[in-house]
C-alpha positions in Angstrom: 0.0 0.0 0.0 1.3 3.1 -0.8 1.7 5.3 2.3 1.2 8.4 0.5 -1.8 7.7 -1.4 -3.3 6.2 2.6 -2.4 9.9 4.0 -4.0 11.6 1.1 -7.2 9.8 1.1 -7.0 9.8 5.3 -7.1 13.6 5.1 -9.6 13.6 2.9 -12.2 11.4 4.5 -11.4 13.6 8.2 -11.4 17.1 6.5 -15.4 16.7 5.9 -15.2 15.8 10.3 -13.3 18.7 10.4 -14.2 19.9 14.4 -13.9 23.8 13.8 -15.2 23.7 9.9 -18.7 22.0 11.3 -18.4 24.2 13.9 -18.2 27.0 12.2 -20.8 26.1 10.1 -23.0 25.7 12.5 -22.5 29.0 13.7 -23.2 30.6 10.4 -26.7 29.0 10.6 -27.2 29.7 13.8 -27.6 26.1 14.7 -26.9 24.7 18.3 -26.1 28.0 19.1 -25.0 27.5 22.9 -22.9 24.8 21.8 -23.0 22.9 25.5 -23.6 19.4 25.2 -24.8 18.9 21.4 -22.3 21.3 18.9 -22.7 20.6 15.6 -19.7 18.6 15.3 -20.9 16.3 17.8 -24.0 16.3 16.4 -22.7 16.1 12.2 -20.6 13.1 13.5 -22.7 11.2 15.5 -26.2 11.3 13.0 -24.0 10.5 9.5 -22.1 7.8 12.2 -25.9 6.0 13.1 -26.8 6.5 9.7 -23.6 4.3 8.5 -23.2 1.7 10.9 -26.9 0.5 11.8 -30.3 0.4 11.4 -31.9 3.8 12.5 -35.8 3.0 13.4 -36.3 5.9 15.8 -35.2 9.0 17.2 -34.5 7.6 19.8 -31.5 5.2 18.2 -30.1 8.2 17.2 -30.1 10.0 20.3 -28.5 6.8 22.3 -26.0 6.5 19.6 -24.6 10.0 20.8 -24.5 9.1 24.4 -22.5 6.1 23.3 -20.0 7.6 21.1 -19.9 10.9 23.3 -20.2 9.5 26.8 -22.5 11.9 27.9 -26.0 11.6 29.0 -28.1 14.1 26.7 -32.2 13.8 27.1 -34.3 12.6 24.5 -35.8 16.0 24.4 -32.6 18.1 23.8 -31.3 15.7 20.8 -35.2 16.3 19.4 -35.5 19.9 19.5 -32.1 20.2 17.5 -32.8 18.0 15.3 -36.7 19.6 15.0 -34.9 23.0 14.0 -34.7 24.2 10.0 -31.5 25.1 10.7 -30.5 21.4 11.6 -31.6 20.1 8.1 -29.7 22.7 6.3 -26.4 22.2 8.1 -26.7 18.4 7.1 -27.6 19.6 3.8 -24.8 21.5 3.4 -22.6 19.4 5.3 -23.6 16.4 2.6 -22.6 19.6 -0.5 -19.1 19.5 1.1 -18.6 15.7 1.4 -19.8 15.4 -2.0 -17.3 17.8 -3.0 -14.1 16.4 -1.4 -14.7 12.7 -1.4 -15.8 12.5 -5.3 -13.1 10.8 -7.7 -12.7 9.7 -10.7 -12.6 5.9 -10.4 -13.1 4.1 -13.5 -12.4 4.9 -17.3 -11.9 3.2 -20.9 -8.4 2.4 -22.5 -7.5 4.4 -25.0 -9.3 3.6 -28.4 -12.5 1.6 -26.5 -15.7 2.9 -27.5 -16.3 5.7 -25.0 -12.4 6.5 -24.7 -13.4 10.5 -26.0 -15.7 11.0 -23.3 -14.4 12.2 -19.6 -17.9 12.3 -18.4 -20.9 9.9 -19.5 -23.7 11.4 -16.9 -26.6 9.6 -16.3 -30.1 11.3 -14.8 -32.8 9.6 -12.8 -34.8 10.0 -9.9 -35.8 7.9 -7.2 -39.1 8.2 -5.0 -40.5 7.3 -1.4 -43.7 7.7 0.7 -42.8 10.0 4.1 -45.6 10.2 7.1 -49.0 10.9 5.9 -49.2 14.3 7.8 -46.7 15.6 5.4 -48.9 15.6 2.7 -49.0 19.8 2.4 -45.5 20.0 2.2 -44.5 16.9 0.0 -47.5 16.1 -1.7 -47.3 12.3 -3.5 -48.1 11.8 -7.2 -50.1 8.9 -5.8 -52.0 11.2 -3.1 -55.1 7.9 -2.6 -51.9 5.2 -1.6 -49.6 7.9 0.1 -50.5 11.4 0.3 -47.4 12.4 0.9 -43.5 11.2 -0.6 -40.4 12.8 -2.1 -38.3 12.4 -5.3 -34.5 12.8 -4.8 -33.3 13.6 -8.1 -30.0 12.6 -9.0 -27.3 13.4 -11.4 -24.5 10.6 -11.5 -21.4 10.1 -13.1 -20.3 7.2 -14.1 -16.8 7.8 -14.0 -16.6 9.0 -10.7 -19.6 6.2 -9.8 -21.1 8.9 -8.0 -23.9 11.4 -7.6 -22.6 14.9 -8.7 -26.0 16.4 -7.9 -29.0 15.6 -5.4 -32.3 17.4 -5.5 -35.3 16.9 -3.0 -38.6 18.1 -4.1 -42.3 16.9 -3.5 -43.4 13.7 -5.6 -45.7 15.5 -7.7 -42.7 17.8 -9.2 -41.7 17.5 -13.0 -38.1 15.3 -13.7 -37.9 17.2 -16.8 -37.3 20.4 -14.5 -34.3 19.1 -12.5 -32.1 18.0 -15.9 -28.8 19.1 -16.4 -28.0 22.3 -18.3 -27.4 21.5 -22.2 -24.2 24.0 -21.8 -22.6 21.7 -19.0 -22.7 18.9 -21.3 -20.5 19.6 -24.0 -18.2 16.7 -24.7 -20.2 14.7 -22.4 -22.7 11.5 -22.9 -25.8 11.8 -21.5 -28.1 9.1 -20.4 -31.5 8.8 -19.4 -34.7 6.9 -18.9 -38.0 7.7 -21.1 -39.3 9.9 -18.3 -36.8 12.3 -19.1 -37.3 12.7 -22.5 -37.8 16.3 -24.1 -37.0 16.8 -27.9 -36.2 20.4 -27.3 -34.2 19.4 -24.9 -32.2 17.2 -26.8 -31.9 19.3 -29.4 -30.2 21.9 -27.1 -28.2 19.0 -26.0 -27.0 18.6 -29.6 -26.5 22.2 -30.2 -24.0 22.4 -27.7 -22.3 19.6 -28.1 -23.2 17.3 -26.5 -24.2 13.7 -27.0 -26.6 11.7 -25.7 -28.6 7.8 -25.6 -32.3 8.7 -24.3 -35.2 5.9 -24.1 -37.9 7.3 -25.9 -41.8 6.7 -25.8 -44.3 4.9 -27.1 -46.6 7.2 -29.2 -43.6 9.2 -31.2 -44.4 10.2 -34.9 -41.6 11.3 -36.5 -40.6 11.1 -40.1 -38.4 8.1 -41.2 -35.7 8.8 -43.2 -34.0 5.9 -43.6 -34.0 2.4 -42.0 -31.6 -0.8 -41.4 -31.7 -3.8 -39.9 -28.9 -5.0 -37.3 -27.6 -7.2 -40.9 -27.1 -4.0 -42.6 -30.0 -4.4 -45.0 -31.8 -1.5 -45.6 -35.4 -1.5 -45.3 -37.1 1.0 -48.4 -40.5 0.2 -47.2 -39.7 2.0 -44.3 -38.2 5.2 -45.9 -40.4 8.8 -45.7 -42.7 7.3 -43.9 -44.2 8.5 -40.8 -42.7 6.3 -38.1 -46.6 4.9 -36.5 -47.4 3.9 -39.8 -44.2 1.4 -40.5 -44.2 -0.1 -36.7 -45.8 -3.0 -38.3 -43.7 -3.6 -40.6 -39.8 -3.7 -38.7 -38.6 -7.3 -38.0 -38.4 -8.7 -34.1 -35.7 -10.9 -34.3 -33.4 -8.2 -35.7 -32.4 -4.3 -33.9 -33.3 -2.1 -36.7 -31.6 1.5 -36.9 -33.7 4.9 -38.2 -32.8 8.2 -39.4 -36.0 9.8 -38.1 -36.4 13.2 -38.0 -38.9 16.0 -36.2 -39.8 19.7 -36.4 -38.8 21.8 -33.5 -39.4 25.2 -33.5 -40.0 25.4 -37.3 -36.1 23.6 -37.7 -35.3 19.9 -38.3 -34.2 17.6 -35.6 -32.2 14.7 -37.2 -31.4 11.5 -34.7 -30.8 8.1 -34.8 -34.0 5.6 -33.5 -32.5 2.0 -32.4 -35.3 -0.5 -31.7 -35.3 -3.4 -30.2 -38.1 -6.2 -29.2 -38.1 -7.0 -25.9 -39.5 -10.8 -25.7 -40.5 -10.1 -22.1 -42.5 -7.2 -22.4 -43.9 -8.2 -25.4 -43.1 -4.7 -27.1 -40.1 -2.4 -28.4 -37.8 -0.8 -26.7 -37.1 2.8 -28.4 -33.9 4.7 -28.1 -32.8 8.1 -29.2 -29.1 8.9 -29.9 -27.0 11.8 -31.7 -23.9 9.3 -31.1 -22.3 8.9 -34.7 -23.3 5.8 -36.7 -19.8 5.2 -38.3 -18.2 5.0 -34.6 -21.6 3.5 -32.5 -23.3 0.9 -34.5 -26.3 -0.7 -32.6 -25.3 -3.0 -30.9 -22.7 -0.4 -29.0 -25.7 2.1 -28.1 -27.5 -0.2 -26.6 -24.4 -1.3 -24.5 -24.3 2.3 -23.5 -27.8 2.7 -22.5 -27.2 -0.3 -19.9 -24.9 2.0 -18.1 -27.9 3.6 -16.6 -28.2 0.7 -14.5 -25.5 1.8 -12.2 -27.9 4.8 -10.7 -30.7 2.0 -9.7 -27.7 0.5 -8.2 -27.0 3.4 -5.8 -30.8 4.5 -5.2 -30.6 0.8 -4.0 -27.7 1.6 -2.0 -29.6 4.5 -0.7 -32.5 2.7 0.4 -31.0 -0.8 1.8 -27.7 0.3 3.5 -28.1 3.9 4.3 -31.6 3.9 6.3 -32.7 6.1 3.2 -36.6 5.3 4.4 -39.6 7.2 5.4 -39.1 7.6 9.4 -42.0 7.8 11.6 -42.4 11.5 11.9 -44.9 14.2 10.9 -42.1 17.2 11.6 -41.0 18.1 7.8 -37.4 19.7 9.0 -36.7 16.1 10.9 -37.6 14.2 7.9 -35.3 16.7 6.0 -32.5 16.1 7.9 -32.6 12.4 7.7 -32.7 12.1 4.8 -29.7 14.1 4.2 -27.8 12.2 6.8 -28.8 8.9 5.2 -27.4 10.2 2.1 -24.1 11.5 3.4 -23.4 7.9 5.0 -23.9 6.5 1.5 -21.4 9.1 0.5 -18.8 8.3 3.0 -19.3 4.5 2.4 -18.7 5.0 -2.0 -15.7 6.9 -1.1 -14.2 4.5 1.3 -15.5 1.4 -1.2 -13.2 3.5 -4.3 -10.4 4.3 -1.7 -10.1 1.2 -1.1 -9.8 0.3 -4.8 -7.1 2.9 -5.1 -4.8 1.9 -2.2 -4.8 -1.9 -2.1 -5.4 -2.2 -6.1 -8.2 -4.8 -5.7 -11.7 -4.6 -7.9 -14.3 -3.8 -4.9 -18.2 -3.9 -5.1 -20.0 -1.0 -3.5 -22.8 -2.9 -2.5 -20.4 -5.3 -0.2 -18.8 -2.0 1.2 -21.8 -0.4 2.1 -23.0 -3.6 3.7 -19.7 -4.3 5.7 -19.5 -1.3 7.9 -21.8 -2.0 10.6 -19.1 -4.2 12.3 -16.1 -1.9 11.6 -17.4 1.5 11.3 -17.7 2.5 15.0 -14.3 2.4 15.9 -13.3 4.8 12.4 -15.6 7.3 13.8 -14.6 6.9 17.3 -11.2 7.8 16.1 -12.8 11.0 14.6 -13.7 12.3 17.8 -10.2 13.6 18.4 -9.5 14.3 15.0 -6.3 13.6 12.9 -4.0 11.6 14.8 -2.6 8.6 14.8 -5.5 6.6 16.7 -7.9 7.7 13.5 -4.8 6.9 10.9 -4.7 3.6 12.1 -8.2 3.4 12.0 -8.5 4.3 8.8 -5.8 2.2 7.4 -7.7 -1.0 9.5 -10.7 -0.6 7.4 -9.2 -0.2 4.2 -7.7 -3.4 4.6 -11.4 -4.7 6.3 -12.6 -3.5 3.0 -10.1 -5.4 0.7 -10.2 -8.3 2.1 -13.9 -8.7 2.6 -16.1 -6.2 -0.2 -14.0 -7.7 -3.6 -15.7 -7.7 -6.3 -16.9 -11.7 -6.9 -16.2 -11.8 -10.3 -14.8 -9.5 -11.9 -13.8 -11.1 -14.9 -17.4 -12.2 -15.5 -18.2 -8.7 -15.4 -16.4 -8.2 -18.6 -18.5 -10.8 -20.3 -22.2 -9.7 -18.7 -21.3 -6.6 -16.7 -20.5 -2.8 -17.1 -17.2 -4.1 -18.7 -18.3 -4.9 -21.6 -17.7 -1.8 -22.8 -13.9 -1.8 -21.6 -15.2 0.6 -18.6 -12.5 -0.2 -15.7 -10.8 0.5 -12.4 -8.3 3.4 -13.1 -5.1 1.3 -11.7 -6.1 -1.7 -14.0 -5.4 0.9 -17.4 -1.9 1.6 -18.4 -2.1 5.1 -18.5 -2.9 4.3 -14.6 -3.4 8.1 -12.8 -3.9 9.0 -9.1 -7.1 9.6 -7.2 -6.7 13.3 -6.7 -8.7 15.0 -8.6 -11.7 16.4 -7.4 -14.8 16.7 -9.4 -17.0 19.8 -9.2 -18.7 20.9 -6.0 -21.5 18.1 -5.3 -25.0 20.1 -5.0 -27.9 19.3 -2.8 -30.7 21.3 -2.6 
């Protein structure tokens, strides 16, 4: 292990459980203001620490959780009231902004000359959903208001590079997707994928426009004009040619992906995109999917590789949701439910981090989903070590569950992955290419809002 690259990555993962930065930025929100028994950094350490280590049912686990790592005897009622105040969820929020920031890497990337070698970002957006307490229903009102009156929608933009959120919204259930989507400008040179929920032609267009590329499911009911057509064997199909595209569903083949030129109107100027379709023998139906990637470099088969990446985000909503107590806690305050939710999502943070750390240092393909279940028996004594900050107690801490990590959250197979996985596409570990670069680099700010 190289000791350098351990002290980097140590300082890292204690700068965001930095005593006077939480501290001080819980002064600037005026939060725990007398700072006697519960000051924010007690408190920042202690939530993310439950939120990482166990399973949080109550309150009330959280509150004994910060007798036990603090030794003190705070009441139930003092722990609640902090936790009740605004300014408690927006220290966690912004406490979650800075971890994002520091402890997001690029971890993975194509050889040279693979497919998706020119991009340095392929960013994926998606959103994930989940009923809160009924009483809530005013302030996060649920799409499905007769089930669940009330639920939330974190939207999330990922990279999967850095196989990591960049961004995190939370807004009420009933809120658009289509309003939470990157900026066409911040995706030049980048790929861009999404699920048919997010689909908006103008957008696309803008997407195009600036640069960008992108591989988008589309939806059933789209009529645009078909240019031209192939089947997967290269055989073109005239029947289908300047047609509109309803009227020649009929006619395209099921046991072969055929690709269209199809092309729309928007705003009196012609869009012009490639349509892959697919039958999917288990829906019964086609699969659509819109791309401006260039035919000559993706043919079909490759695009619909590359929509398969978007896989990886379900992976980490179910990260979210089955390691990270990301789950609708029995409370009818909306601030409390606020602020566990960012703590749940700030543990899940900590635990991708230490999961690609891990990665780095010991040179070992790890699975993210064994890392963020193997905490619970080691991650009491990293935070434990925290309490007194940097020092040799948390170094050696730190260094004890990276090698906890790489011996126990490998990746099974990795070489299977190549055949079935998200390597089929060449995507890899950065110290398994041979233009092998350290972990340094810091992404852009994370955002939660």
């Amino acid at each position: 292990m190289d000791r350098k690259q351990l002290t980097i990555m140590a300082n890292k993962f204690q700068s965001v459980f930095d005593a006077s930065t939480l501290d001080n930025r819980g002064d600037q929100l005026e939060f725990c203001r007398r700072q006697r028994l519960i000051t924010p950094f007690r408190f920042g350490l202690s939530v993310v620490a439950s939120m990482a280590s166990q399973q949080v049912h109550s309150i009330a686990d959280l509150q004994r959780d910060f007798n036990a790592l603090w030794e003190m005897g705070v009441s139930y009622k003092a722990f609640y009231n902090q936790l009740a105040k605004a300014s408690g969820a927006e220290f966690l929020r912004t406490s979650l902004c800075d971890l994002m920031g520091k402890l997001t890497m690029k971890v993975l990337g194509f050889q040279k000359g693979d497919a998706l070698s020119e991009f340095h970002r392929i960013i994926i957006q998606d959103g994930s959903s989940f009923a809160i307490h009924d009483a809530l229903c005013q302030v996060f009102p649920g799409r499905f208001n007769t089930v669940k009156p009330a639920a939330v929608e974190l939207h999330c933009t990922m990279d999967v590079l850095r196989d990591a959120p960049l961004t995190i919204v939370l807004t009420p259930d009933t809120d658009s997707e289509q309003d939470y989507l990157p900026q066409p400008e911040n995706l030049k040179g980048a790929l861009f994928l999404a699920d048919r929920g997010y689909l908006n032609l103008t957008y696309l267009r803008d997407v195009d426009r600036h640069g960008g590329f992108f591989v988008v499911r589309a939806k059933e009911g789209l009529n645009p004009r078909v240019i031209d057509a192939y089947r997967g064997d290269g055989k073109r199909l005239r029947s289908c040619q300047e047609r509109d595209f309803q009227a020649i569903i009929s006619k395209l083949p099921k046991r072969q992906r055929v690709a269209l030129i199809v092309e729309w109107l928007i705003d009196h100027q012609p869009l012009r995109l490639r349509m892959i379709v697919s039958w999917n023998k288990g829906t019964k139906c086609f699969v659509y999917l819109l791309t401006n990637l260039p035919e000559e470099r993706y043919d079909i088969g490759t695009v619909c590789l590359i929509y398969k990446l978007r896989w990886q985000v379900e992976l980490l909503f179910k990260e979210w949701k089955s390691y990270a107590n990301l789950h609708a806690f029995d409370t009818t305050d909306e601030h409390i439910a606020e602020a566990l939710i960012w703590a749940s999502l700030a543990a899940a943070a900590l635990k991708r981090f230490l999961a690609h750390a891990t990665e780095h240092l010991l040179q070992v393909v790890m699975s993210t989903r064994k890392a963020a279940m193997s905490p619970a028996y080691v991650f009491p004594e990293l935070f434990r070590a925290l309490r007194h900050g940097d020092g040799p107690w948390f170094r050696r801490a730190f260094e004890a569950f990276i090698r906890y990590l790489g011996a126990n959250a490998k990746r099974a197979h990795p070489r299977r992955d190549e055949r079935t996985g998200r390597s089929r596409l060449g995507l890899k570990p950065i110290f398994e290419l041979t233009d092998n670069t350290t972990l340094t680099d810091n992404c852009e700010d994370g955002i939660a809002a």
